[in-house]
N, C-alpha and C positions, 0 to 999 in steps of 0.2 A: 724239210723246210728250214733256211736260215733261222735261227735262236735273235731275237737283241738284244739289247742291255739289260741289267734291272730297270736301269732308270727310265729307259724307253717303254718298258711294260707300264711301271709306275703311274708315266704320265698317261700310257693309255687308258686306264683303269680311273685316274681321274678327271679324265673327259668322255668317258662313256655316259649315253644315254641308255639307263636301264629300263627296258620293258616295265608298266605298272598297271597294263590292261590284259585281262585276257580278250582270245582272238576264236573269235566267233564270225561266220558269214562272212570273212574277208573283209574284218575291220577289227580295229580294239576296241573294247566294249569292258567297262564296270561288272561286278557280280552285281545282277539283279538285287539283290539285297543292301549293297552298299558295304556290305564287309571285306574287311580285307585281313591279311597275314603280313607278318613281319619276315622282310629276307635277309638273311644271317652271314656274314663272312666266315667260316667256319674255322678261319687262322687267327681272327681277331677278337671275334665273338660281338661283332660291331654291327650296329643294323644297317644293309647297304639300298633297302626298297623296300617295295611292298609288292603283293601280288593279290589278286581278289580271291576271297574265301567263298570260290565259286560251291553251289548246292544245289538239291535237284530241282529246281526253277531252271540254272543256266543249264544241267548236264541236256531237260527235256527242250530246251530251246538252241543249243545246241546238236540234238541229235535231228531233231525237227528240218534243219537247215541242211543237215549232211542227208535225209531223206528226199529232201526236195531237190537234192543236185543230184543224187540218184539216179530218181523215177525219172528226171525230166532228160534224163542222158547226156550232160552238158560235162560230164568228162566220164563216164563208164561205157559210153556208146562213141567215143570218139575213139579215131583212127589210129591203134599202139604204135604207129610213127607218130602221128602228133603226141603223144602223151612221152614217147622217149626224147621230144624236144624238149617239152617242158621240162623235164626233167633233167635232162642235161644241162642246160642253163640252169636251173637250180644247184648243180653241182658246181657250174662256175661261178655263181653267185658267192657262196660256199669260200670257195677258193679265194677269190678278189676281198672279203671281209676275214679273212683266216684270221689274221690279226683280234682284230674286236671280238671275234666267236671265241677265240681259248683264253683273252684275257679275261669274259664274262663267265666262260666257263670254269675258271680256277679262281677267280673270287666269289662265286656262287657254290663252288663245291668242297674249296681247299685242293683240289689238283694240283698236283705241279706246272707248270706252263710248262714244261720242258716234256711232261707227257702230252697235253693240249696240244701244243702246237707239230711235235713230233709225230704224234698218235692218233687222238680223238680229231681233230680239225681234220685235217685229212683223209682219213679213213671213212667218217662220215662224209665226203663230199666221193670219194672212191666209190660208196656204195651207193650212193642214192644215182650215180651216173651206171654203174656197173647192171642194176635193177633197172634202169630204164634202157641200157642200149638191149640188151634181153628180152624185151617183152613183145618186140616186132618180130624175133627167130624164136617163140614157142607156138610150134607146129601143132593140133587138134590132129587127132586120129580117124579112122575106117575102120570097122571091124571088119573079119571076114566075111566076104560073100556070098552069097548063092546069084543065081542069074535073076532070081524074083525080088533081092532086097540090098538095097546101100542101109547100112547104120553107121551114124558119123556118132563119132565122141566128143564132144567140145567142151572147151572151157567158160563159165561165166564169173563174174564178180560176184562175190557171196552178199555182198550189198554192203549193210553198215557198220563198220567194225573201230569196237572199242580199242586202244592203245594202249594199257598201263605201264606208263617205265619207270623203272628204278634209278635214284639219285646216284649210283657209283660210277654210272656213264653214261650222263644225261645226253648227250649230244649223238655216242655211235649207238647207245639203243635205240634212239629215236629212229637213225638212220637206216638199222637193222628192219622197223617194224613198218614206217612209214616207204620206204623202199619198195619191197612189191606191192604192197596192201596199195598204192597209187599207182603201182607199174599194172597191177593189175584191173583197173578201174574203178578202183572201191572207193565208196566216202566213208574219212575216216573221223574220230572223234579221241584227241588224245586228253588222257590223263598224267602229266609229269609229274614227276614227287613232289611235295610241299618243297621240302627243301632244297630243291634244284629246278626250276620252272623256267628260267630267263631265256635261255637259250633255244628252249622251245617253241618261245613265241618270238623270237626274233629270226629263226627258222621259217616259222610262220609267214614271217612280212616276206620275205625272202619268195618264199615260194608264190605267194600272189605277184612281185616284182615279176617273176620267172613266167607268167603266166597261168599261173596254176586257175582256174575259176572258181569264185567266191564257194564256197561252203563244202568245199571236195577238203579241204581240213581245217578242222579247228581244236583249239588247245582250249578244255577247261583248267584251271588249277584251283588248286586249293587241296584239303586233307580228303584221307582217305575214305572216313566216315561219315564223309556228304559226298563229295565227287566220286571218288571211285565205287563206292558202294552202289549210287544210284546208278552209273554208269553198268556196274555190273548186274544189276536188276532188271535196265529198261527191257521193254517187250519191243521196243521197235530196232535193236539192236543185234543183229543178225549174228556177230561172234565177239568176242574177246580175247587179244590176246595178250598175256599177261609175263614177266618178268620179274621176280623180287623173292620172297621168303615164303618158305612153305605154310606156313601159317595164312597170309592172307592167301595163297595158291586156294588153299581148302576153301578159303568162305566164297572165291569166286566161282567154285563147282557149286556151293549151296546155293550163290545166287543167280544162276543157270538152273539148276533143278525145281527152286520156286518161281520163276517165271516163267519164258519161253523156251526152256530148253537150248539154250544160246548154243553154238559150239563155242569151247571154250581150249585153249593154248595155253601150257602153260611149262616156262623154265625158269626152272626155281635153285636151288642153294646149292653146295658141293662140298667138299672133305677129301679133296682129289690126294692122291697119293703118288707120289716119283718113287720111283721103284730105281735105286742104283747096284747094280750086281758086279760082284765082285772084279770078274774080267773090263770094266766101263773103259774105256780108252782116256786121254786126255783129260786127266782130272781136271784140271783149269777151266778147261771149256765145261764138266758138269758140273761145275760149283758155278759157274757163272749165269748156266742157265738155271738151276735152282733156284737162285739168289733173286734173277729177274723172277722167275712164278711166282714165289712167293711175295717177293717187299714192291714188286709193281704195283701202283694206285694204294699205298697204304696196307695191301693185303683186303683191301674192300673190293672179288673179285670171286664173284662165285667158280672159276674155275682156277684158282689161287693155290698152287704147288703146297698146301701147306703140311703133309704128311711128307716125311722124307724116309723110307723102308730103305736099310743101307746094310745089306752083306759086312759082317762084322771083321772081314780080311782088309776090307775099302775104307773102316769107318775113320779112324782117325786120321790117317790122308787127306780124305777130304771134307771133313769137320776144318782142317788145319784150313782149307782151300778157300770153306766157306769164309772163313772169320776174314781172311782175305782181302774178297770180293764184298762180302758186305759191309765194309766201311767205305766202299766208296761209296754207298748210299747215303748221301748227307741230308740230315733233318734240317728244317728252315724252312723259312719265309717262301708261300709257293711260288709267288714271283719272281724269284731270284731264278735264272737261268741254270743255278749250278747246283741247284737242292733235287733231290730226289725224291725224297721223300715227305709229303706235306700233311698237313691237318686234315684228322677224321671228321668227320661231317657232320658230326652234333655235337652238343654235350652230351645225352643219352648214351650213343654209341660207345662213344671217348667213355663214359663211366661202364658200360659191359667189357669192352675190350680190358679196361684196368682188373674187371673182379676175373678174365685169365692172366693177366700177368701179375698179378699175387698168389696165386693157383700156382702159375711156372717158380713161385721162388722155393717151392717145397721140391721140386725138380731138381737135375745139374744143369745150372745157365752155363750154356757155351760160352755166349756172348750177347750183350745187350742189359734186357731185362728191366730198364729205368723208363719213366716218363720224365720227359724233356721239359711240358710245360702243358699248361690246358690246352687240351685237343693234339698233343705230340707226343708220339711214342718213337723209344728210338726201333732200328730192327733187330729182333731176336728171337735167338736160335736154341731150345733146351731140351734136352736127351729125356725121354721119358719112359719107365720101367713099365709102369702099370698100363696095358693096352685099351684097358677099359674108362681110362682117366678120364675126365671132361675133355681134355685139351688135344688129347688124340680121338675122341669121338664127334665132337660137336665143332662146327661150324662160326671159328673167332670175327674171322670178318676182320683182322687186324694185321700186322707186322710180326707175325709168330710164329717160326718155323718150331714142329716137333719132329723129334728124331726119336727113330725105331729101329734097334738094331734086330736082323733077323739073320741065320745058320745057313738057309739052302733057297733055291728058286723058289720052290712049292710053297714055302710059309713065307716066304714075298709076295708072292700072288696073292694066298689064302689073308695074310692082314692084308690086304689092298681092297679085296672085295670085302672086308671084314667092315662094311657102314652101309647105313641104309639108303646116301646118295650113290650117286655114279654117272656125274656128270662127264669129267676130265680124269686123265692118266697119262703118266708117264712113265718109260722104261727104258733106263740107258743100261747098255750093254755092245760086248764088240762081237759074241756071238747072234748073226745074224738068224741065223734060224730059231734060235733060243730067245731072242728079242722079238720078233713077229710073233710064235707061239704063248709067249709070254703077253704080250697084244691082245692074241683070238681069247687071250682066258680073261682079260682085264673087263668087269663089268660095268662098261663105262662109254658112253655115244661118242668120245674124242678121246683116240690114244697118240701120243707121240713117242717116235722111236726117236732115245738120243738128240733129244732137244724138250724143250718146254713151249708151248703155241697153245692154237684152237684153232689150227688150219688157216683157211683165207676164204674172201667172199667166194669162193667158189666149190667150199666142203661145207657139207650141213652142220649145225652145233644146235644140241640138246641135249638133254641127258636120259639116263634109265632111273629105274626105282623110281624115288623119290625125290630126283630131281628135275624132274616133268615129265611132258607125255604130249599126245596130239598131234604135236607138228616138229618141225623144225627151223631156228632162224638159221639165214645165209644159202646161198645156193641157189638152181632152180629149185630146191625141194620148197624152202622159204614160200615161193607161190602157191603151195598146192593148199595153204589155212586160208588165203583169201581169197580161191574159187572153189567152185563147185563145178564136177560133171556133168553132161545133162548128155543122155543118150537121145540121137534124131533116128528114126527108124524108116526111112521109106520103102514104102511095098510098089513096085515095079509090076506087077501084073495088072495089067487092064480088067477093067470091069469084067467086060465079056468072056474073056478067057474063062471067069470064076462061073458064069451060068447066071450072072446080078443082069438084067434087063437097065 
């Protein structure tokens, strides 16, 4: 997508109408209570809206509406051609607003618009059309025969399913989840994060323009501990699928287990590791993609290069390559076209990511290591001795690459599986077979060889361990959390034959 000016962001930004309803039943609607939340610019720390401080009055009035569009079949029982229309045109919709969607997006989140408009806007209208042209060519099965019985395998809509998505890509999680969970017939019920909500419900409107029918989605917002809690509790709630931090991951299996048994989806955090060995080809090109893993979005990126494992023959090479490459990462203002790097998404945040970069200055700082200003960290890079450190164990969520030098493959491998996620991996090398092998051993649901990714809408992503479980987003697998199988058995022999009068 063509880039503008600053100044043309600018002015869009100040002629935007900001959503300040949540969208229920196919209209904006108040939190039943009258409360609301303050929505935050996270570059400026300036109030730019409000959002309703929805609770469980709207999540049960809300779910209420996505049951009665349900049962009554007015988009679950309709024809997955018509449902890949609607859909479609929601991705042109999508496209024709691209503009409005990553400017609200990067003032609601601190994004770069250069990631926005490069990335998140498109990619989101990529998937919600990719999941919809899909859903007319997923073929239902036969098991094998005898001459006395057909049994069909088919797919249904699992019914009503919760959405939780996480503020560091409000727009492509949304598209990740809302994607099949509609390709599939489901009525959905999302939860967006407090602090990134807007783009949700402007999605929303979007999708009733496109014809979506009233109550097949609605957006409650507001925190966690009214909306999403209740959301994860209801009985009328058929599954969950959830995105964010291990910690709330856990309370949404608790609150599955004390009500109905929800099924429950869930991809959670990572400590992904790049593995560079010594033979790597084209240093340039792996500092470059290490540089994007990690300082992409901030480093707010559960699948976030931020382990760097480097064969100690390679390291200084390309330590040299890094410092390179990442200055062209420039910190600033997200709407500048030419910044790459913008504002972490709270204060909160901004003050955890600060107590590891006082952590790294007991470290060797490669490069980096300062905060720029509230909410901006520059990007950096520091070599660290102790494998057990915080800063190589735990999950920054920031602009922090750690460096591990390691002797042979084996203990590249061995620290790589050495944490308790295993979301993402990476492993450059120019021995091909030693790279794949290196791969089969890597314990982690997305490896890439000789690059830095998470595949494309068309390979699954989730992780192992402790980085979820249940299902998977992207892909046809994506569909298989928001149906259920249902075996049809017919018996082919006549009454008579059996000796039944």
């Amino acid at each position: 997508m063509s880039l503008l000016t600053h100044d043309e962001y600018k002015a869009i930004a100040a002629s935007l109408q900001l959503p300040s309803n949540t969208w229920i039943d196919g209209a904006y609607r108040p939190a039943i209570s009258g409360k609301t939340l303050e929505t935050l610019n996270p570059a400026t720390g300036k109030v730019i809206g409000t959002i309703p401080a929805c609770e469980k009055a709207d999540v049960d009035f809300a779910v209420a509406k996505a049951r009665e569009a349900f049962e009554d079949g007015r988009w679950s029982r309709l024809h997955p051609g018509a449902r890949n229309e609607v859909l479609v045109e929601l991705s042109k919709l999508i496209t024709r607003n691209a503009h409005e969607l990553a400017v609200m997006e990067s003032l609601d989140s601190g994004k770069t618009i250069y990631d926005c408009e490069n990335v998140d806007v498109p990619e989101t209208a990529h998937v919600i059309e990719w999941h919809g042209e899909l859903i007319d060519k997923i073929y239902d099965q036969v098991s094998p025969a005898s001459n006395d019985h057909i049994a069909m395998v088919v797919r249904e809509p699992v019914g009503v399913v919760g959405l939780v998505i996480p503020w560091n890509f409000p727009l492509l999680m949304l598209a990740w989840k809302i994607g099949p969970a509609l390709a599939s017939g489901c009525s959905v019920v999302v939860k967006p994060a407090a602090e990134t909500s807007l783009t949700a419900l402007r999605i929303a409107e979007l999708a009733a323009e496109a014809g979506l029918p009233r109550g097949v989605l609605n957006i409650v917002t507001g925190m966690g501990v009214d909306a999403g809690e209740a959301l994860g509790r209801h009985p009328d709630v058929d599954m969950v699928s959830f995105t964010g931090s291990m910690a709330t991951g856990r309370r949404f299996l608790n609150y599955s287990a004390e009500s109905n048994l929800k099924e429950v989806v869930l991809e959670l955090g990572g400590k992904n590791p790049c593995i560079v060995l010594d033979d790597a080809e084209d240093l340039d090109a792996v500092a470059a993609h290490v540089v994007n893993g990690v300082f992409w979005n901030m480093g707010q990126n559960c699948s976030a290069a931020s382990r760097l494992i480097v064969q100690k023959g390679v390291k200084d090479k390309l330590l040299q390559k890094l410092k390179v490459h990442a200055r062209e990462w420039i910190v600033g203002e997200p709407l500048n076209p030419e910044v790459r790097v913008g504002a972490l998404i709270s204060t909160g945040h901004f003050d955890k990511v600060c107590r590891y970069m006082k952590l790294a200055q007991g470290e060797e700082i490669v490069m980096g290591g300062k905060v720029v200003g509230q909410g901006f960290i520059e990007p950096t890079i520091v070599a660290v001795n102790d494998r057990n450190s915080a800063l190589v164990r735990e999950e920054v969520f920031g602009p922090l690459l750690t460096v591990i030098t390691v002797g042979t493959f084996e203990e590249a491998i061995s620290v790589a599986n050495d944490t308790e996620y295993g979301l993402a991996a990476s492993i450059f090398s120019a021995n091909g077979k030693r790279a794949l092998r290196g791969a089969r051993m890597l314990r982690a649901g997305t490896v890439t060889v000789n690059s830095f990714g998470e595949g494309d809408i068309t390979t699954p992503f989730g992780g192992y361990k402790q980085s979820g479980f249940g299902g998977r987003d992207n892909s046809i697998h994506a569909h298989d959390q928001y149906t259920q199988l249902k075996t049809i058995w017919l018996h082919l022999t006549d009454s008579s034959d059996m000796g039944i009068d």
